[in-house]
C-alpha positions in Angstrom: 182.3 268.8 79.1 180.9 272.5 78.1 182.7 275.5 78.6 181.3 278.9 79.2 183.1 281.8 78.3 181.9 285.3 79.7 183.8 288.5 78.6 183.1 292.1 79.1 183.7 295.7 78.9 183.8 298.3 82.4 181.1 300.9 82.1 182.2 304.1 82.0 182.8 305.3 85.9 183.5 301.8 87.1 185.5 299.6 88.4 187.3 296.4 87.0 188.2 295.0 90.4 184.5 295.4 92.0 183.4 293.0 88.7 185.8 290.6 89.4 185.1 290.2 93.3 181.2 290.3 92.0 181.9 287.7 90.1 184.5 285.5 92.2 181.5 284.9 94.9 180.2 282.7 92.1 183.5 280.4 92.5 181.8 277.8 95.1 178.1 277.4 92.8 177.4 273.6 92.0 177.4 272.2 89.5 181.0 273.7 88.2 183.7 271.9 87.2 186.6 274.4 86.7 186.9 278.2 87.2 189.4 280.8 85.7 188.7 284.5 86.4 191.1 287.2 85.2 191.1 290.9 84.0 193.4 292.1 80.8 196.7 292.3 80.9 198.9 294.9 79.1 197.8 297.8 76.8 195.4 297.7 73.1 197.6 296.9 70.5 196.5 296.5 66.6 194.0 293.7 67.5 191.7 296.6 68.8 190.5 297.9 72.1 191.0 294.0 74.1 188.3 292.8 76.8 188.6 294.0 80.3 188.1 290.6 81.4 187.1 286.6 81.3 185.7 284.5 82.8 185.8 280.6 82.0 184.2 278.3 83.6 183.2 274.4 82.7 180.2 271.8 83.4 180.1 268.5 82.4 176.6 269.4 80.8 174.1 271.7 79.6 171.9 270.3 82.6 174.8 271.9 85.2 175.2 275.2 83.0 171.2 276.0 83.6 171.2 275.0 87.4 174.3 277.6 87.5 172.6 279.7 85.4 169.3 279.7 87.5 170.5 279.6 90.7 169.2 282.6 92.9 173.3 283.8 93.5 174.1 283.6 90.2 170.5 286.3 89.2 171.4 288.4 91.9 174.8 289.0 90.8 173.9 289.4 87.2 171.2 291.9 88.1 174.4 294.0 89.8 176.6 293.3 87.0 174.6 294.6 83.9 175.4 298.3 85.0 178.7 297.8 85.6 179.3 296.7 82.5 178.8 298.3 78.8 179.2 295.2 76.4 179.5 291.0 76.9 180.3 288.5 74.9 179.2 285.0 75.8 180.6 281.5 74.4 179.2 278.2 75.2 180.5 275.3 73.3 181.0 271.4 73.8 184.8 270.7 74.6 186.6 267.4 74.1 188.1 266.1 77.1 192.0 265.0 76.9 
C-alpha cells in the first residue's frame, strides 16, 4: 500500500475551513483506498509553529496515486488551492500492511 501525506500552511487572509471543504470533494476519486482529513488542533508549543492541516490518504500503488494525481478534479482543485496556501509538505512512502 502507499500513503500520501499532504500538509500545509493558510495564506495569509484565508481560510482553514474553505481548504478543507476544497479538499474533502476529493473524498469519492478512484482509485483511493483510505481518507483522513483534519486541521490542527491546539496552540504552537516548543516543537514550532505546527501545520494547519493533513491530509492522508492511501492507494494500493503508485499506478492509483498518478490516476488520482491526474485526474481533471484533483488539477482543478490544486489550481484553487496553491493561493490559499503559503507552504506544503508532501510524503509518499510504501507502507506495510498489518
Amino acid at each position: 500500500m502507499l500513503r500520501h501525506i499532504f500538509m500545509w500552511q493558510v495564506a495569509e487572509g484565508c481560510d482553514n475551513q474553505e481548504i478543507i471543504d476544497l479538499l474533502d470533494s476529493l473524498k469519492g476519486l478512484e482509485p483511493l483506498r483510505s481518507w483522513e482529513l483534519a486541521a490542527h488542533q491546539g496552540e504552537p508549543n516548543e516543537n514550532g509553529r505546527p501545520w494547519d492541516g493533513v491530509l492522508i490518504s492511501d492507494f494500493d500503488d503508485w499506478v492509483g496515486l498518478e490516476e488520482y494525481s491526474n485526474h481533471p478534479l484533483h488539477s482543478q482543485v490544486v489550481e484553487k488551492l496553491l493561493p490559499m496556501v503559503s507552504e506544503r509538505a508532501v510524503v509518499d512512502f510504501v507502507r506495510e500492511e498489518a
